[in-house]
ROLUMLO-414095 format. One record per atom (N, C-alpha, C, O, CB): x, y, z; residue in three letters. Coordinates in steps of 0.02 Angstrom, whole numbers, plus 50000, padded with zeros to 5 digits. Glycine has a CB too. Example, Ala and Ser with C-alpha at 12.3 -4.5 7.8 and 13.67 -1.06 7.14 Angstrom:
<pts>
506604971650390ALA
506154977550390ALA
506604983550390ALA
507124983450423ALA
505654977650452ALA
506424988850354SER
506844994750357SER
506455000250394SER
506705005750402SER
507044997050286SER
</pts>
This chain:
<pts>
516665180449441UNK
517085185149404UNK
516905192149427UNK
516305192849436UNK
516995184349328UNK
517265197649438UNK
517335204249470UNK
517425205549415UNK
517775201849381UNK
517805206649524UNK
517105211449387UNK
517255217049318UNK
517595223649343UNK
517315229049353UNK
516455219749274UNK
518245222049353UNK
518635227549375UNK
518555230749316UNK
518255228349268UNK
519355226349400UNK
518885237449319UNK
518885242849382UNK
518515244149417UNK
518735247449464UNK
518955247849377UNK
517805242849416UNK
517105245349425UNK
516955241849506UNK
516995235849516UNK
516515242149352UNK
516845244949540UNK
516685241849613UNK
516075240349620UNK
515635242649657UNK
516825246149670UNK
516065235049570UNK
515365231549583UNK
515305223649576UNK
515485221649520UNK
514835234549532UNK
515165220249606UNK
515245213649611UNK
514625210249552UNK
514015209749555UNK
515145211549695UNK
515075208549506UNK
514615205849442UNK
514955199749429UNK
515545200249411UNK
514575210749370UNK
514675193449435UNK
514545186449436UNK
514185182949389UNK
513635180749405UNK
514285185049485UNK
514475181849316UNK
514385180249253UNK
514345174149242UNK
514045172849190UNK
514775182349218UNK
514645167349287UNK
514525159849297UNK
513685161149286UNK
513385166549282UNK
514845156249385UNK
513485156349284UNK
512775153649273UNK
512615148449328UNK
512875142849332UNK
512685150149199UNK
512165151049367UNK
512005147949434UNK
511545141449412UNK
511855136249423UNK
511565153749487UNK
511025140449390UNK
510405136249368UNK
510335135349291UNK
510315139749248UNK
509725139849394UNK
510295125049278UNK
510125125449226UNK
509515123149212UNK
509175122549262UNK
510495123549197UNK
509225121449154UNK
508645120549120UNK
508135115949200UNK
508415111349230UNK
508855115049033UNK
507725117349211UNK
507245112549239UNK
507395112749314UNK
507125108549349UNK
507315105149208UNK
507855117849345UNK
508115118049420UNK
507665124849449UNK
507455129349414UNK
509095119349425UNK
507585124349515UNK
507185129649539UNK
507755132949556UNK
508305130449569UNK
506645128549594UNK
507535142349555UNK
507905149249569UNK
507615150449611UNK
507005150449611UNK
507945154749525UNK
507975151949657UNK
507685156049740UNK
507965160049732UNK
508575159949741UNK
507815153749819UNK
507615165849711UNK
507875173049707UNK
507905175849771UNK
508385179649780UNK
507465177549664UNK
507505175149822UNK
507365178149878UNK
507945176849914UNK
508325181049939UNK
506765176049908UNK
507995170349913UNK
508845165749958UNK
509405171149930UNK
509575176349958UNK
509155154649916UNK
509625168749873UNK
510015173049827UNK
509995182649852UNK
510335183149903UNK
509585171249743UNK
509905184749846UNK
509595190949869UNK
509765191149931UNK
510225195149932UNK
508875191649860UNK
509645188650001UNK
509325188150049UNK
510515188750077UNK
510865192750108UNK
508555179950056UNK
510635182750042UNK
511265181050039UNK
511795185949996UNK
512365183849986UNK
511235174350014UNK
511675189449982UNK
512085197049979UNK
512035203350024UNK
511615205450062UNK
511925200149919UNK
512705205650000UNK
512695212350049UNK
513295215950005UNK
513675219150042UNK
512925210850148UNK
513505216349918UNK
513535220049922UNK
513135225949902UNK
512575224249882UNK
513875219149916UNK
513255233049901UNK
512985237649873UNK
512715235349787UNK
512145235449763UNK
513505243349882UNK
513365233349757UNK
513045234249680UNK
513285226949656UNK
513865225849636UNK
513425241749624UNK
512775221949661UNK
512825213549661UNK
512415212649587UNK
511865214949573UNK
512345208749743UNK
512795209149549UNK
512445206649486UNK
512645199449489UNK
513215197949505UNK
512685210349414UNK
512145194249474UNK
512175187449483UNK
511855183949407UNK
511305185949388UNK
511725185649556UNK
512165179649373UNK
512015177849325UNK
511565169349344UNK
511825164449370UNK
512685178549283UNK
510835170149320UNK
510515166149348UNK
510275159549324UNK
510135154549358UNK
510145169049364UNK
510235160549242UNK
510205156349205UNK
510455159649116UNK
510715164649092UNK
509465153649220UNK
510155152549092UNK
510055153449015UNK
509285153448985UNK
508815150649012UNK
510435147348978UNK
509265156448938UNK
508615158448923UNK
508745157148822UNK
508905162048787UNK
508445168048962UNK
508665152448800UNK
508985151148746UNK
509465157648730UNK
509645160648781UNK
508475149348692UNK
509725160748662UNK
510285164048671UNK
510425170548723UNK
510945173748726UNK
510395165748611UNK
509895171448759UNK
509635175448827UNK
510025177048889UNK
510165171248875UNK
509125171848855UNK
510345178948942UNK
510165177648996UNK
509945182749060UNK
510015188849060UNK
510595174249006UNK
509545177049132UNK
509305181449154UNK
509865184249212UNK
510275180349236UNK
508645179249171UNK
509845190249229UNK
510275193749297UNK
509955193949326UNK
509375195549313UNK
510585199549305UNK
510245192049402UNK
509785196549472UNK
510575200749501UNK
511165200149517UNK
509295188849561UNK
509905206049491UNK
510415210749520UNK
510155212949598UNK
509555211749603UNK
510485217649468UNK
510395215549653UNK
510325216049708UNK
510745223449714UNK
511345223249729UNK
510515209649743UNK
510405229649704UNK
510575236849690UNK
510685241749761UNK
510365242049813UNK
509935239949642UNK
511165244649743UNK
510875253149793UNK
511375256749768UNK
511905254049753UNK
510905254049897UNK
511285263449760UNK
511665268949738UNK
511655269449655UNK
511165267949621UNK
512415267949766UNK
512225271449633UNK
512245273949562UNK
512935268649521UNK
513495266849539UNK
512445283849565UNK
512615267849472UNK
513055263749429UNK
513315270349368UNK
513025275649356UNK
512545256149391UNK
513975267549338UNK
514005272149302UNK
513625272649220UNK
513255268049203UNK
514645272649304UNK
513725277849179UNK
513635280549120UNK
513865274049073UNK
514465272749075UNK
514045287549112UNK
513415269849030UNK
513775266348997UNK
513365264648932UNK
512895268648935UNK
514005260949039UNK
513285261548885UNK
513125259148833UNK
513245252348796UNK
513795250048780UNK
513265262948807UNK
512645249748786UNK
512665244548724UNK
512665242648674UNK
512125239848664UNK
512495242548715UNK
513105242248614UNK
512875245048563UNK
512515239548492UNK
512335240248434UNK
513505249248545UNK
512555233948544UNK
512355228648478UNK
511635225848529UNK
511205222048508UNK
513155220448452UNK
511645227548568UNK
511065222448629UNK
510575227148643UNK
510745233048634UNK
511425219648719UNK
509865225848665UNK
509605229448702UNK
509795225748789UNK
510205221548808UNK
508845230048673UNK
509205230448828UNK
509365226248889UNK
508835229148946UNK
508765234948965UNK
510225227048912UNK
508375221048977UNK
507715223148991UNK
507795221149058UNK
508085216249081UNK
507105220148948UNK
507385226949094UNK
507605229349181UNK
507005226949205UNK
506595229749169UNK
507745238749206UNK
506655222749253UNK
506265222449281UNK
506245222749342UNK
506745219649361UNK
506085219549265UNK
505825225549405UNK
506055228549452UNK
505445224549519UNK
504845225749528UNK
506055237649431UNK
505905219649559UNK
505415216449593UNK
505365218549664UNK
505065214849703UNK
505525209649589UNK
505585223549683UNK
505765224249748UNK
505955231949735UNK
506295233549687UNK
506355218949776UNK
505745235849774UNK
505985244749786UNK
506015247849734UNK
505665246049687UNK
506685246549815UNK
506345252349729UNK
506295260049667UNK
507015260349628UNK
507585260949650UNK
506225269649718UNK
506775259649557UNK
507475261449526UNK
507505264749443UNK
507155264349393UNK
507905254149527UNK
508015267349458UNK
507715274549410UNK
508325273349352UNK
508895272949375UNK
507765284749461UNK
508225272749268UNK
508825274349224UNK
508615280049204UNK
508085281749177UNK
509025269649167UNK
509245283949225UNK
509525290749173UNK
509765287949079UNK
510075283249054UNK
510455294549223UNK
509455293049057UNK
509565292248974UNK
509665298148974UNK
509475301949018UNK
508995289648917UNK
510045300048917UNK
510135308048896UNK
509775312448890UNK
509975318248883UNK
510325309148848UNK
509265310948892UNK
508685317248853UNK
507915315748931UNK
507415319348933UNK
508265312848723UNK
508025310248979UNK
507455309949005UNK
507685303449078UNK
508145299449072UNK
506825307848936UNK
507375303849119UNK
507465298249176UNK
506715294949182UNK
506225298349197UNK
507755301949258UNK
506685288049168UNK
506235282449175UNK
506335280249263UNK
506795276849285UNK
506475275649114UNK
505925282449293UNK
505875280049384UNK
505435271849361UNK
505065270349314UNK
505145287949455UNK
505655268549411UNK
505315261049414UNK
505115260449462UNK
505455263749501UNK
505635255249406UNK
504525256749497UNK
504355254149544UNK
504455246949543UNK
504795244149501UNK
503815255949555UNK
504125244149592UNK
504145236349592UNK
503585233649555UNK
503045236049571UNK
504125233349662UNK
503575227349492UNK
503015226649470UNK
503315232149402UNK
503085229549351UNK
502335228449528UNK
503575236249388UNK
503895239449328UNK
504395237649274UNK
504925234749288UNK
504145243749348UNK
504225239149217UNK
504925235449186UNK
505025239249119UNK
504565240649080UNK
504835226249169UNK
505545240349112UNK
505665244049057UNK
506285242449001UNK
506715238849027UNK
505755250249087UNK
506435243948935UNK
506905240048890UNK
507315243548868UNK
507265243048807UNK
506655236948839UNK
507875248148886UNK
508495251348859UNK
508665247448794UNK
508865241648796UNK
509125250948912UNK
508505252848704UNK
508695249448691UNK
509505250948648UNK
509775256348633UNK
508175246948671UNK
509665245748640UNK
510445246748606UNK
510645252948574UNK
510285256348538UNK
510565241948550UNK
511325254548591UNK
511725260248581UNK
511305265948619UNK
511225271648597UNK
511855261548499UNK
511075263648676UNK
510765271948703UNK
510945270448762UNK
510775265248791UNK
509865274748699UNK
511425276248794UNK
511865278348841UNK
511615278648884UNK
511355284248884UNK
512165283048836UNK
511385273948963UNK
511175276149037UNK
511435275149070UNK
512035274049067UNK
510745274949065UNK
511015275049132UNK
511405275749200UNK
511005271649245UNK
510455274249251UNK
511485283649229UNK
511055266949274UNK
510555264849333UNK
510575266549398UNK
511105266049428UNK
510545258749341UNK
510045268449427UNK
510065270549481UNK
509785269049533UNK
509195268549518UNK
510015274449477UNK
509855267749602UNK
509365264449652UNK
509485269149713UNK
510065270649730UNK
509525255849670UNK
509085270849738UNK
508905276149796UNK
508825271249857UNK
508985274449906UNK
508155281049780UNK
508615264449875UNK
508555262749899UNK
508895253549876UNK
509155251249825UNK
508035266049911UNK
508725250549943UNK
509135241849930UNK
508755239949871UNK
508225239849902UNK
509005234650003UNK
508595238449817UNK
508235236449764UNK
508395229749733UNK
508965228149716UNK
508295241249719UNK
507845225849727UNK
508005221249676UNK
507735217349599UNK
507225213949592UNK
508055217749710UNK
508005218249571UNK
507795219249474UNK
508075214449468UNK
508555212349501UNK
508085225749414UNK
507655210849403UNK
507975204749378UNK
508185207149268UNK
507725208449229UNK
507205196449399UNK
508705207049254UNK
508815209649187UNK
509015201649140UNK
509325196349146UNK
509535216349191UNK
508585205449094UNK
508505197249025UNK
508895201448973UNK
508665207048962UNK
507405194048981UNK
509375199948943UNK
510065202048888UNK
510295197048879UNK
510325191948914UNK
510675206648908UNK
510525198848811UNK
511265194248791UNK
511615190948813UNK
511925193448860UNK
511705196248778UNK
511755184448798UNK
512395182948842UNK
513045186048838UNK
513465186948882UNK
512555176848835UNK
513035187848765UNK
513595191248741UNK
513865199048773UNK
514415201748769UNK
513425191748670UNK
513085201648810UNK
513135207148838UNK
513825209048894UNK
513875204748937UNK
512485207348866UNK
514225213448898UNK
514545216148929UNK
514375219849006UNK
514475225849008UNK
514705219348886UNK
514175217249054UNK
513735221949098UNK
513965229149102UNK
513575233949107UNK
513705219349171UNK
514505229549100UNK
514825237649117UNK
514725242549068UNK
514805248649073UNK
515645237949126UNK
514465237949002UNK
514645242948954UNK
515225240748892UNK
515775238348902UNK
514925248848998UNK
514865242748821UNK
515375242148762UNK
516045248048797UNK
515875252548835UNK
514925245248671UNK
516665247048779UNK
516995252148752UNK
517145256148708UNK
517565260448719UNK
517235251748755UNK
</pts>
């Protein structure tokens, strides 16, 4: 599934279930675009994303979810209103609900995010 308008390739199917191995690296390895979100499993009412990053995503918000960024591969930075959280690899940090950011990657990056299923990637309206 493509979340138009947004030119970013976000893939909400559920790749792996209970008791199957995730090759994130394969996965990963097997993209090219710029802004790739891959839905990887279930995590009881949970799930996890791999995202495969570069550049800037837009301004958006959650307002019933939080939503937790962990960063396994390169540098990636969320803008919040009042302050910017930089990540390294080995970093992880928890945006939480109804607070407005921005994700950002300076470089090819790859983060794996644990949210809602119910979560919206782009953003409540």
């Amino acid at each position: 599934m493509n979340a138009e308008p947004y030119p970013y390739l976000t893939r909400l199917d559920v790749l792996h279930g209970p008791g199957e191995l995730i090759d994130i690296a394969a996965i990963a390895a097997g993209n090219s675009h710029p802004w790739f979100n891959q839905t990887l499993c279930r995590v009881n009412e949970s799930v996890v994303r791999l995202g495969v990053v570069q550049g800037e995503y837009h301004w958006h918000k959650h307002d019933d979810l939080d939503e937790f960024f962990y960063v396994v591969q390169g540098r990636f930075s969320i803008d919040l209103e009042a302050r910017t959280v930089d990540l390294n690899a080995g970093q992880a940090f928890v945006v939480p609900k109804g607070v407005l950011h921005r994700p950002r990657a300076p470089e090819k990056t790859i983060i794996l995010m644990v949210e809602g299923e119910a979560i919206v990637p782009t953003g409540d309206a």
